[in-house]
Backbone and ligand atoms as CSV (ligand in chain L), in Angstrom:
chain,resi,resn,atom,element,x,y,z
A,1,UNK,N,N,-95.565,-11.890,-13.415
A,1,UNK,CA,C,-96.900,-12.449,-13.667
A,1,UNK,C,C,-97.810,-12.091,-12.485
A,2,UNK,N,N,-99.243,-11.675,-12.796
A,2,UNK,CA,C,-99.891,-11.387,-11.719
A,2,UNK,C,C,-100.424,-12.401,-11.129
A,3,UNK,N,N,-100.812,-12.114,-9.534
A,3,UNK,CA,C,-101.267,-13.394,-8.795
A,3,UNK,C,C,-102.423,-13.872,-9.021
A,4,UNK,N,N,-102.824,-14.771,-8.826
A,4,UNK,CA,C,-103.898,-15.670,-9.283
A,4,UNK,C,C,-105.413,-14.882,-8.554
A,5,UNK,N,N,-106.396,-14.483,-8.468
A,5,UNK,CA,C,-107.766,-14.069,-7.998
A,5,UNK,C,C,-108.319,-15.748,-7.185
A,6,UNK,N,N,-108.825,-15.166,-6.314
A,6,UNK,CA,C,-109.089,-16.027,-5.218
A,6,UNK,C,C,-110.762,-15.826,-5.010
A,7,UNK,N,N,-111.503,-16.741,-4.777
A,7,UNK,CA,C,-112.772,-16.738,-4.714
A,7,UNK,C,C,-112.833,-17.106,-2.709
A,8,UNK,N,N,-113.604,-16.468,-1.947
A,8,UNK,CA,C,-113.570,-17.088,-0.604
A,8,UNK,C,C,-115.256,-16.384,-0.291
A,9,UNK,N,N,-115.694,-17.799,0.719
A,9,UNK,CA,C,-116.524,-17.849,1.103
A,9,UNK,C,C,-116.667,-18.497,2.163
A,10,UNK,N,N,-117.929,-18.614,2.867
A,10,UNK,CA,C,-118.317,-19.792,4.313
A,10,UNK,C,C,-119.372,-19.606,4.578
A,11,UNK,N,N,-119.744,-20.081,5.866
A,11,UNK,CA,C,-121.236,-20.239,6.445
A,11,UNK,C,C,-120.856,-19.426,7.513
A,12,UNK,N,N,-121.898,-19.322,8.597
A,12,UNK,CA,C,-121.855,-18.756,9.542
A,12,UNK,C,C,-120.801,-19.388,10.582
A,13,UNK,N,N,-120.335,-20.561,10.577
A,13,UNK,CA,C,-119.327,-21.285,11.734
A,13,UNK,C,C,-118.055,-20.043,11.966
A,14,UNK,N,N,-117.427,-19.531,11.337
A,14,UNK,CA,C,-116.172,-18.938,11.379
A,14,UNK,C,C,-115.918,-17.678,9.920
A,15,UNK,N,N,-116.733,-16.748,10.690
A,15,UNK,CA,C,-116.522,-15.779,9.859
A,15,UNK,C,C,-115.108,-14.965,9.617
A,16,UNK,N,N,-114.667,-15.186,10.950
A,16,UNK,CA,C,-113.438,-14.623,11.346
A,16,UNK,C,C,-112.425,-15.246,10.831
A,17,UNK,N,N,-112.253,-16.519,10.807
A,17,UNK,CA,C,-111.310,-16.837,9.998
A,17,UNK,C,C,-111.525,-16.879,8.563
A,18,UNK,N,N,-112.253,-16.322,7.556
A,18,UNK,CA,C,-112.329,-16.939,6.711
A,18,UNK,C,C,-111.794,-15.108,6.066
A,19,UNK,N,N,-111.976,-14.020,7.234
A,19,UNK,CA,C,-111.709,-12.959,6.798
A,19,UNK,C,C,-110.137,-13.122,7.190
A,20,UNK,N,N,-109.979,-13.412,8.041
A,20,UNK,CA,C,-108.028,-13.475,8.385
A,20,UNK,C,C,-107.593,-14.112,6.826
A,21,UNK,N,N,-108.056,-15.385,6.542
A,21,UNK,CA,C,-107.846,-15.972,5.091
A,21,UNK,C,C,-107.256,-14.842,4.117
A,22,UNK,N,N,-108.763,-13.836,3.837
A,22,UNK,CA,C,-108.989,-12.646,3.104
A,22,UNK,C,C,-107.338,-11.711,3.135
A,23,UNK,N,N,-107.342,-11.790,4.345
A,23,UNK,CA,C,-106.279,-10.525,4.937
A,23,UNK,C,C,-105.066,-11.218,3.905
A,24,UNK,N,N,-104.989,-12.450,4.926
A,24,UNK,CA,C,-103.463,-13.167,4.481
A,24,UNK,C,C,-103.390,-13.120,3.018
A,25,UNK,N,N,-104.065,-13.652,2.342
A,25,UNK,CA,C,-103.386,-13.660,1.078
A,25,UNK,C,C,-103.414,-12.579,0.354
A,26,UNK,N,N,-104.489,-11.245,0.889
A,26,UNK,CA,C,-104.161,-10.406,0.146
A,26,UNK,C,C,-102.917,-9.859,0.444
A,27,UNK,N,N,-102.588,-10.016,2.003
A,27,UNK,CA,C,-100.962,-9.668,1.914
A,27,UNK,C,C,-100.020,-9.874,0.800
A,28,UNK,N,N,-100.193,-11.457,0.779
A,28,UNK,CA,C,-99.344,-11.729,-0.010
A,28,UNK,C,C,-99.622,-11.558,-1.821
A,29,UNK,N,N,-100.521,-10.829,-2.294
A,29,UNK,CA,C,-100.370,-10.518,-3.224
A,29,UNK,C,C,-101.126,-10.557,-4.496
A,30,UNK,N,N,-102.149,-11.623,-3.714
A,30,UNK,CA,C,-103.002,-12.535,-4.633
A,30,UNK,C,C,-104.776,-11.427,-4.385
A,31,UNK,N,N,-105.291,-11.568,-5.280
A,31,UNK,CA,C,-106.534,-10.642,-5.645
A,31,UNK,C,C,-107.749,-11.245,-4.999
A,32,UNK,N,N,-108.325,-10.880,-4.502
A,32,UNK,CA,C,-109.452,-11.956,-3.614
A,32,UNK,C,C,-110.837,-11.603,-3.880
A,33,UNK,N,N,-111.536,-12.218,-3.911
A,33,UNK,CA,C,-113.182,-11.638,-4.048
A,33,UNK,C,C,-113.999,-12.393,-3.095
A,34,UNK,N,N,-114.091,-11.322,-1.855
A,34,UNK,CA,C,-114.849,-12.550,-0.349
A,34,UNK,C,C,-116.314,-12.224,-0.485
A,35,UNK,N,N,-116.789,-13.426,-1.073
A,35,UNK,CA,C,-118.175,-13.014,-1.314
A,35,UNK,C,C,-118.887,-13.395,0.002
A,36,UNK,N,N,-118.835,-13.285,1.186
A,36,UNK,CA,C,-119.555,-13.468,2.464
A,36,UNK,C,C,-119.509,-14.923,3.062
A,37,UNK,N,N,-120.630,-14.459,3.716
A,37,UNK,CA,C,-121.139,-13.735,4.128
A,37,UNK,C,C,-120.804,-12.902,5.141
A,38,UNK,N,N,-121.390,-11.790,5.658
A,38,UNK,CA,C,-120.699,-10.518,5.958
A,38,UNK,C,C,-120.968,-10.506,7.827
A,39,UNK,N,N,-122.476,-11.202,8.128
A,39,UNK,CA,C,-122.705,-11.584,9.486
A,39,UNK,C,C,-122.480,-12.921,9.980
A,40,UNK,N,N,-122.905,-13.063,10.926
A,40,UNK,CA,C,-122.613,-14.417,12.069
A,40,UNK,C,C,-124.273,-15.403,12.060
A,41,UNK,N,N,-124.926,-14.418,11.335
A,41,UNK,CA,C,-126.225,-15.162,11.526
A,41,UNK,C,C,-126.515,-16.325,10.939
A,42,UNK,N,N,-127.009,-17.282,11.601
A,42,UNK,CA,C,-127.368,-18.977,10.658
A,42,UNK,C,C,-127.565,-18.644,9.216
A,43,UNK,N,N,-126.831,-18.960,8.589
A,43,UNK,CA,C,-127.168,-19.625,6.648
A,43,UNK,C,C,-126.663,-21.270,6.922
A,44,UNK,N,N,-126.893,-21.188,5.426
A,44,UNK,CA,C,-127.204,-22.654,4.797
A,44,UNK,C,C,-125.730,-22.734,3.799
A,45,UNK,N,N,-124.908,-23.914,4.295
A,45,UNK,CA,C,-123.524,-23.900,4.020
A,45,UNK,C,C,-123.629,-24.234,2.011
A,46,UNK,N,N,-124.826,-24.878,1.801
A,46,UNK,CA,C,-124.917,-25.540,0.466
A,46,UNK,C,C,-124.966,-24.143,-0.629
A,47,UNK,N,N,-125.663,-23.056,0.083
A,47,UNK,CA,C,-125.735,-21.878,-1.125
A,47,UNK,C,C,-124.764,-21.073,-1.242
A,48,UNK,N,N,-123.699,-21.267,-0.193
A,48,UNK,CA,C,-122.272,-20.620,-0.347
A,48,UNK,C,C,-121.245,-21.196,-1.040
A,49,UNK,N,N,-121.214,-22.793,-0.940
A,49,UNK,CA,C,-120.459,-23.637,-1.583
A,49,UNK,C,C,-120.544,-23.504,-2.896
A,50,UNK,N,N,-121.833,-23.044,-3.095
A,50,UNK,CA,C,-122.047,-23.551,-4.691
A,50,UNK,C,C,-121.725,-22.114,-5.234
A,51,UNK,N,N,-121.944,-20.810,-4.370
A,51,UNK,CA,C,-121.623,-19.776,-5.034
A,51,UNK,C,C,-120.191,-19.309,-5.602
A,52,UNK,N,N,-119.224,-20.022,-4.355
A,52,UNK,CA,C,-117.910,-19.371,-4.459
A,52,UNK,C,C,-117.355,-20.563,-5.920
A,53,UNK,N,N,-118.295,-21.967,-5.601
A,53,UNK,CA,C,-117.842,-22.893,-7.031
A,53,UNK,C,C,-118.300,-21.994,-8.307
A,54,UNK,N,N,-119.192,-21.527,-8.370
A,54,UNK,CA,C,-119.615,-21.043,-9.874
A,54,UNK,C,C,-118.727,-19.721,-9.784
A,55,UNK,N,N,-117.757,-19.704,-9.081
A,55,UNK,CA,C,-117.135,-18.213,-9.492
A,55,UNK,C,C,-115.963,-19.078,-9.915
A,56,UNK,N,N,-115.383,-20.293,-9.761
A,56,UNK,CA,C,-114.044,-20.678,-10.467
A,56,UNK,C,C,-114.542,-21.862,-11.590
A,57,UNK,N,N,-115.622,-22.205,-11.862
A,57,UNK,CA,C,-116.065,-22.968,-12.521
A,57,UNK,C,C,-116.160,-22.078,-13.472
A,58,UNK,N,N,-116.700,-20.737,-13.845
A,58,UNK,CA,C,-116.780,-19.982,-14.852
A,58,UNK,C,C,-115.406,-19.464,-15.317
A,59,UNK,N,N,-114.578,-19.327,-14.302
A,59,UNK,CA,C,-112.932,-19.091,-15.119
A,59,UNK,C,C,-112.943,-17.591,-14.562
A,60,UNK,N,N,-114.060,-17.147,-13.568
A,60,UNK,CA,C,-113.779,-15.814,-13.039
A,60,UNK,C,C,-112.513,-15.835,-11.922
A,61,UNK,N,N,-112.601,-17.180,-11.248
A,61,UNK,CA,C,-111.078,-16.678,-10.128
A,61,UNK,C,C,-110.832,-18.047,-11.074
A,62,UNK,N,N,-109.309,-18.118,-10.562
A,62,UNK,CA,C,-108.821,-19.292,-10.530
A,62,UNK,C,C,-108.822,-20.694,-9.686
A,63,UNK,N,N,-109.017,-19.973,-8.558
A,63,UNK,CA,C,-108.874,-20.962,-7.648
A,63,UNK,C,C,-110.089,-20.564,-5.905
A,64,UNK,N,N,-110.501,-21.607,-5.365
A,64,UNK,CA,C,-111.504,-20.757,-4.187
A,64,UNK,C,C,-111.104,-21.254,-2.926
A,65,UNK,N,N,-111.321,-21.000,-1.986
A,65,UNK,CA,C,-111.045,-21.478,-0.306
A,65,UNK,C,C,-112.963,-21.042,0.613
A,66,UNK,N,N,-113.068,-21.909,1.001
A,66,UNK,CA,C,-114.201,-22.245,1.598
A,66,UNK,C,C,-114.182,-22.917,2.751
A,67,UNK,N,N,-114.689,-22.029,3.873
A,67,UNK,CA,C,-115.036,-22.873,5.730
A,67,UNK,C,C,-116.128,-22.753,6.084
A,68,UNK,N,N,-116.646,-23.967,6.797
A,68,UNK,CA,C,-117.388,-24.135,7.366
A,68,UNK,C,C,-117.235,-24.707,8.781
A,69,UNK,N,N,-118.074,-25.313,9.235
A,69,UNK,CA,C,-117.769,-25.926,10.840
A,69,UNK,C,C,-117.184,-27.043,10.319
A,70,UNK,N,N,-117.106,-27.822,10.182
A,70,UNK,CA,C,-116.269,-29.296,9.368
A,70,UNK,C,C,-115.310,-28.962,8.191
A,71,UNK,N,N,-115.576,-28.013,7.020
A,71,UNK,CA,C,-115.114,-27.856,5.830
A,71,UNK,C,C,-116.169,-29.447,4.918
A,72,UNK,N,N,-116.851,-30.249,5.629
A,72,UNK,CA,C,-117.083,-31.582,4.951
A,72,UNK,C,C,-118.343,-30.659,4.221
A,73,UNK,N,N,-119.295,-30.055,4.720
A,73,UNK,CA,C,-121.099,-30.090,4.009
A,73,UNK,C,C,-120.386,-28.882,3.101
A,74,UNK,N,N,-120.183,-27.868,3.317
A,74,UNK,CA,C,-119.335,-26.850,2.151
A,74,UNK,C,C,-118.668,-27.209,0.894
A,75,UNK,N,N,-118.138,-28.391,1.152
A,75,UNK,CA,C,-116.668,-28.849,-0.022
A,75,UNK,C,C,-117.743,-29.943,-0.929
A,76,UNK,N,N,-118.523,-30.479,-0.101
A,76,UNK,CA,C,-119.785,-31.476,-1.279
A,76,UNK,C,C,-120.195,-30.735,-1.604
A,77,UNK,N,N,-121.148,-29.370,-1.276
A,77,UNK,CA,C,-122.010,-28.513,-2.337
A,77,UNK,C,C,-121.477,-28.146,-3.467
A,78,UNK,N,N,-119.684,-27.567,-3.480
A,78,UNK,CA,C,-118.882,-27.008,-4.216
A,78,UNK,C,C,-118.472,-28.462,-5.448
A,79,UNK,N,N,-118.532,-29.563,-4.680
A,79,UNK,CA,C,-117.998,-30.464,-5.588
A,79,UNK,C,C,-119.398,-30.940,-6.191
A,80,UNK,N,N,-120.823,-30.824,-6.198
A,80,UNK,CA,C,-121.726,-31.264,-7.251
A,80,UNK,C,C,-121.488,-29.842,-8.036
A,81,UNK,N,N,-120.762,-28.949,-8.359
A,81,UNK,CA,C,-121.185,-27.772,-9.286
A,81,UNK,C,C,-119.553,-28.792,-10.690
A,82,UNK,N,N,-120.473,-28.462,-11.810
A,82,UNK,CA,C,-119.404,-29.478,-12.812
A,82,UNK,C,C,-117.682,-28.281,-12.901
A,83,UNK,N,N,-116.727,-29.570,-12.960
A,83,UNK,CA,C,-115.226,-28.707,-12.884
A,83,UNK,C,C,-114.703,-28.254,-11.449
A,84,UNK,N,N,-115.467,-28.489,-10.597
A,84,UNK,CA,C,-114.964,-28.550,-9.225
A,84,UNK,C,C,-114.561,-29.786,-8.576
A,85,UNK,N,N,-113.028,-29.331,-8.253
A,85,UNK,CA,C,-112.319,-30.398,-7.848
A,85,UNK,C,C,-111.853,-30.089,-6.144
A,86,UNK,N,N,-112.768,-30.365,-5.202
A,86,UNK,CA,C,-112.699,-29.166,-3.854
A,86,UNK,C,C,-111.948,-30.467,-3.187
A,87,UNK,N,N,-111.212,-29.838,-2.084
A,87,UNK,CA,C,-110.482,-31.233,-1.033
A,87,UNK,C,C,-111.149,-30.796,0.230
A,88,UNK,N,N,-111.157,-30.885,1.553
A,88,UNK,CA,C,-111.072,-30.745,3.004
A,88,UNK,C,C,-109.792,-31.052,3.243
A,89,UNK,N,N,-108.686,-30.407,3.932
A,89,UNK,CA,C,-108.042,-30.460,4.135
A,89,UNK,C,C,-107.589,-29.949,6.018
A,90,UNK,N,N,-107.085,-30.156,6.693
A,90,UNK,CA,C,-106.352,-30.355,7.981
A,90,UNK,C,C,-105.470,-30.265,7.904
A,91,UNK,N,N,-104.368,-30.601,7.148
A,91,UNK,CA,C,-102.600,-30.699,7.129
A,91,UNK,C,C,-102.243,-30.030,5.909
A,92,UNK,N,N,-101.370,-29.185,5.668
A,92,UNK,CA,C,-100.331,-28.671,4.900
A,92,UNK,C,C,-100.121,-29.598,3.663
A,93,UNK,N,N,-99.552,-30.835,4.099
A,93,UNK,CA,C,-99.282,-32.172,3.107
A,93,UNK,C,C,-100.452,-32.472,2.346
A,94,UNK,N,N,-101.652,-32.189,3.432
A,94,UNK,CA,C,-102.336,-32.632,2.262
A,94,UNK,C,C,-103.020,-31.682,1.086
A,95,UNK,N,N,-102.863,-30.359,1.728
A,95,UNK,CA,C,-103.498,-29.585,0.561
A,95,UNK,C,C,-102.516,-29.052,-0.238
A,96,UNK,N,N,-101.171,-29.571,-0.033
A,96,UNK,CA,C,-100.037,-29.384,-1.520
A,96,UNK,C,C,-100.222,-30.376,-2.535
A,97,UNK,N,N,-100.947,-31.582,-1.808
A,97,UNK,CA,C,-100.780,-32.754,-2.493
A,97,UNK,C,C,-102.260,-32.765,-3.453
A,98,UNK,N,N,-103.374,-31.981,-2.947
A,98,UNK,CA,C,-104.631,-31.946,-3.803
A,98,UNK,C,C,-104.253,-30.768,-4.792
A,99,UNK,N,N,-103.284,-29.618,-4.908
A,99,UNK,CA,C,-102.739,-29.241,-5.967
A,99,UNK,C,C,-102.103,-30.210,-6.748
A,100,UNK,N,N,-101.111,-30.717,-6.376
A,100,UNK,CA,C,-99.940,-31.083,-7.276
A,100,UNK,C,C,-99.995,-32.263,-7.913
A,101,UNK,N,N,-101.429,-33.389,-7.408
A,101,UNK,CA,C,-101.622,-34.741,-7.692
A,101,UNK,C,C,-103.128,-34.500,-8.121
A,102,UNK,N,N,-103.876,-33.284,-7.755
A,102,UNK,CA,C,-105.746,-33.893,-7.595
A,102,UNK,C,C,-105.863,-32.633,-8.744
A,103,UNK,N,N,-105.064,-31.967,-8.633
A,103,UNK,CA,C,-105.409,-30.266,-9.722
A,103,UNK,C,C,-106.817,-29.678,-8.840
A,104,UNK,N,N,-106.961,-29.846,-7.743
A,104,UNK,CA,C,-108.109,-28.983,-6.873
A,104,UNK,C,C,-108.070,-28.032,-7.022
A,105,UNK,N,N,-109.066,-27.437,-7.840
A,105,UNK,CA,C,-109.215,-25.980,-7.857
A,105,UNK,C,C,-109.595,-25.184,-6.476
A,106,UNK,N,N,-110.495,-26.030,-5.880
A,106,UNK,CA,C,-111.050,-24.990,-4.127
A,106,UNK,C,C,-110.430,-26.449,-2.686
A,107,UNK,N,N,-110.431,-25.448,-1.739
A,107,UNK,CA,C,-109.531,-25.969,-0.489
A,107,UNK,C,C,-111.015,-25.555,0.335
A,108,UNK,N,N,-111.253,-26.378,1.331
A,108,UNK,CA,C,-112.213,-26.189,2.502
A,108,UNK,C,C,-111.597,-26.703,3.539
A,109,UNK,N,N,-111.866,-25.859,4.337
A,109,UNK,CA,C,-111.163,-25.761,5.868
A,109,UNK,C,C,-112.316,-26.291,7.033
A,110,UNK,N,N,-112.259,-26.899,7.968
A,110,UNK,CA,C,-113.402,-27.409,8.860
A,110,UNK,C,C,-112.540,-26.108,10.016
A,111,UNK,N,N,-113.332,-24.872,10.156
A,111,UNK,CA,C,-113.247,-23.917,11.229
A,111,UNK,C,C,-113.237,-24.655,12.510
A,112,UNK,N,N,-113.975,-25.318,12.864
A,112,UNK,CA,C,-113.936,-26.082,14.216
A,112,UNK,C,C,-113.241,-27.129,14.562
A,113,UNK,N,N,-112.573,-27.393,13.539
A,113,UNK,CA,C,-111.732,-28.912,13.435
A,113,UNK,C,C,-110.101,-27.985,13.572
A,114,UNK,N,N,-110.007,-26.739,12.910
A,114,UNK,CA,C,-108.432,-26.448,12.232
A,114,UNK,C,C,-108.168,-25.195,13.241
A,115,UNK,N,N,-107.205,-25.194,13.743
A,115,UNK,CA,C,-106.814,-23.839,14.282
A,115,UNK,C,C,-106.456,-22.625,13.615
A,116,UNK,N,N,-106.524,-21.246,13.459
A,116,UNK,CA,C,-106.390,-20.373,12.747
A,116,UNK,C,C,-104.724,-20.328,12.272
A,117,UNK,N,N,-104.010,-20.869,13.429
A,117,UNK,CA,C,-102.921,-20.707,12.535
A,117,UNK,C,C,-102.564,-21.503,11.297
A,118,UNK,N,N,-102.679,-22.959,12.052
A,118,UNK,CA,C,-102.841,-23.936,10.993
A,118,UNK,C,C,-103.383,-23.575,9.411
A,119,UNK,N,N,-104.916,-23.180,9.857
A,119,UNK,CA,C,-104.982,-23.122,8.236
A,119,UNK,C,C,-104.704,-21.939,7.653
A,120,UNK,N,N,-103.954,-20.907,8.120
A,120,UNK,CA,C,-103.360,-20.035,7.137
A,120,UNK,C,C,-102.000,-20.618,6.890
A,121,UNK,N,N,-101.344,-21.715,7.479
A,121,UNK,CA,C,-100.198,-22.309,6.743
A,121,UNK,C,C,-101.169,-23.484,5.408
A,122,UNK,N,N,-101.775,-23.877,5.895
A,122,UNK,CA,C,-102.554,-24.743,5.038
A,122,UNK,C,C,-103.060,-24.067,3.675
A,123,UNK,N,N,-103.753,-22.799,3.874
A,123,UNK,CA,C,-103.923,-22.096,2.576
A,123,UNK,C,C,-102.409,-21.795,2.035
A,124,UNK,N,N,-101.442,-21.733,2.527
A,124,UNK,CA,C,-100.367,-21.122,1.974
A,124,UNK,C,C,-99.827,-22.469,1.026
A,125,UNK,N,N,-99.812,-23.619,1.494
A,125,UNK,CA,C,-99.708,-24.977,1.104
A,125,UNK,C,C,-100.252,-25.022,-0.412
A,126,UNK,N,N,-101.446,-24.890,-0.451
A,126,UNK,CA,C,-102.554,-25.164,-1.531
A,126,UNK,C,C,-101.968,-24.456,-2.540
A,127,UNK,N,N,-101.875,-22.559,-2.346
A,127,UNK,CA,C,-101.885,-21.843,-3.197
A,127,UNK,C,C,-100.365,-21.596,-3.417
A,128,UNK,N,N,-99.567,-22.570,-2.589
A,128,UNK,CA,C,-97.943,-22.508,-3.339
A,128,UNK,C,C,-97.827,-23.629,-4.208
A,129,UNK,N,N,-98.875,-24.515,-4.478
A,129,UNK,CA,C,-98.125,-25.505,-5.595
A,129,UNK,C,C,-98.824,-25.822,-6.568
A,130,UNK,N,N,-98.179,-26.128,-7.936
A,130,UNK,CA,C,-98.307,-26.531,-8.561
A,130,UNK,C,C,-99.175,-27.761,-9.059
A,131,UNK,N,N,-100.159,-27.863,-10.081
A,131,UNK,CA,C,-100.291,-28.916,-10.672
A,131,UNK,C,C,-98.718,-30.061,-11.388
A,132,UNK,N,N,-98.755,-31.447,-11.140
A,132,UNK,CA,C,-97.599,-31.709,-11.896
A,132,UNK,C,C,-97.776,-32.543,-12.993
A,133,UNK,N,N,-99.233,-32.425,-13.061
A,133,UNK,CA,C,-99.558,-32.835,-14.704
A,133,UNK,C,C,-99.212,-34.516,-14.930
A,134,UNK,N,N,-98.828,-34.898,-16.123
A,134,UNK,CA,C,-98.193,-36.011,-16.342
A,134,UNK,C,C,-99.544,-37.505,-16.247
A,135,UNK,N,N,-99.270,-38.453,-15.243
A,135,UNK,CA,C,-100.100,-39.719,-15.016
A,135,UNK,C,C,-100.939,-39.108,-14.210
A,136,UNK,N,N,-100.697,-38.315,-13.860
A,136,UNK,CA,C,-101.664,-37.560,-12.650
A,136,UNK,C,C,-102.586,-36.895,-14.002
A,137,UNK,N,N,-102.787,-36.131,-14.716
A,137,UNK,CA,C,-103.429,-35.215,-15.069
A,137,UNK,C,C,-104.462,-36.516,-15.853
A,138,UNK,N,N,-104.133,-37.503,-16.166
A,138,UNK,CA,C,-104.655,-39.008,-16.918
A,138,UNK,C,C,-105.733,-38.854,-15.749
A,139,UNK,N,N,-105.389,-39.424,-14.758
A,139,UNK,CA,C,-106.476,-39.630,-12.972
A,139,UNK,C,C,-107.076,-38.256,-13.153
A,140,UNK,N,N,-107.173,-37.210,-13.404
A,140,UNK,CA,C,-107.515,-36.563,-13.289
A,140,UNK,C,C,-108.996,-36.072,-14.281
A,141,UNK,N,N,-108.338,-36.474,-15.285
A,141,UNK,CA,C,-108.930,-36.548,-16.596
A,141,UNK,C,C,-110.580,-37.981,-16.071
A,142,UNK,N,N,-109.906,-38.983,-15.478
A,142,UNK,CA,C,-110.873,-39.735,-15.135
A,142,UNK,C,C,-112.390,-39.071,-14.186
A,143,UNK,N,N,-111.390,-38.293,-13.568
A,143,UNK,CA,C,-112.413,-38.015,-12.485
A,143,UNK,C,C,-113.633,-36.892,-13.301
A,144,UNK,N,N,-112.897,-36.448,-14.054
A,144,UNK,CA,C,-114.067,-35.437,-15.172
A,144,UNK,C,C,-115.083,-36.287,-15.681
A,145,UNK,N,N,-113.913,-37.123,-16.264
A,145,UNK,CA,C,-115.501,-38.018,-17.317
A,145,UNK,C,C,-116.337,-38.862,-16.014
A,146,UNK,N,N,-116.436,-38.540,-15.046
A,146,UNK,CA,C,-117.617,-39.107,-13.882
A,146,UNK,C,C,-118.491,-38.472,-14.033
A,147,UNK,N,N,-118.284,-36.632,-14.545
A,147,UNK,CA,C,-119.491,-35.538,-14.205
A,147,UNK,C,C,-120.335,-35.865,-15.026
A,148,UNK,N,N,-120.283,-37.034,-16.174
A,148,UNK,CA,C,-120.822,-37.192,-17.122
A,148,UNK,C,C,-121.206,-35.683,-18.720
L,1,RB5,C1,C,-123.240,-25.467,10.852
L,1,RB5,O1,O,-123.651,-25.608,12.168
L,1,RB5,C2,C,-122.441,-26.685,10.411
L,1,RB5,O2,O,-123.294,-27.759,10.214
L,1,RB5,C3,C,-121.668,-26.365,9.153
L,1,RB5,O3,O,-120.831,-25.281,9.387
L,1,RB5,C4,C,-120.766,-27.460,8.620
L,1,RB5,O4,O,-119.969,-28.005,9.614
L,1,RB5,C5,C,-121.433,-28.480,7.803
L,1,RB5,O5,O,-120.791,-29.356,7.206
């Protein structure tokens, strides 16, 4: 089965990691589409969030990864676009657990908060697990009918 297409994006905080991101998983196998930005110069974290969301909200990737200086103002822009289920994540545990319990389609990383190694174990976390469906997918189901 082929690997899942990956949507990645950020602001100006950490361009560099968000291309190491790029690297890593294309290592490992998975199809990526890094839509920028490409310099270091000040943007606005809200028009990236929402871009890399309307690329898995439409069913073009499956799944997205998004940094900013916090991962916090990035992961709200991505979560007002409808069908985005984005986490912030810091720990491994927790971004297996926004797969496998939250069905999060996008992961945001706070560049200034996470060390580079860290969150390439952290992306590896996210994009190794599973949804596990079941009472969870019920909670899940709740959180949709909020978008109205
Ligand atoms: C940019 O300086 C910074 O505000 C942004 O990267 C992010 O941390 C916002 O949530």
């Amino acid at each position: 089965m082929s690997k899942k297409r990956i949507v990645l994006s950020s602001d100006h905080a950490d361009i560099a990691l968000r291309q190491s991101i790029a690297a890593h998983i294309t290592d490992r196998g998975y199809e990526v589409l890094d839509i920028g930005p490409t310099t270091a110069e000040s943007t606005d974290y809200p028009k990236h969030g929402e871009a890399a969301a309307r690329h898995v909200a439409s069913g073009d990737c499956a799944l997205g990864i998004i940094v900013c200086g916090t991962g916090q103002g990035i992961m709200m822009a991505a979560n007002k676009v409808k069908g985005i289920r984005c986490g912030v994540c810091a720990d491994a545990f927790s971004a297996r657990m926004i797969r496998q319990h939250n069905n999060a389609n996008m992961l945001s990383i706070g560049a200034r908060v996470t060390g580079a190694g860290l969150a390439l174990d952290i992306v590896d976390a996210f994009l190794d697990a599973e949804f596990e469906g079941g009472r969870h997918a019920t909670r899940v189901d709740m959180i949709t009918a909020l978008e109205g």
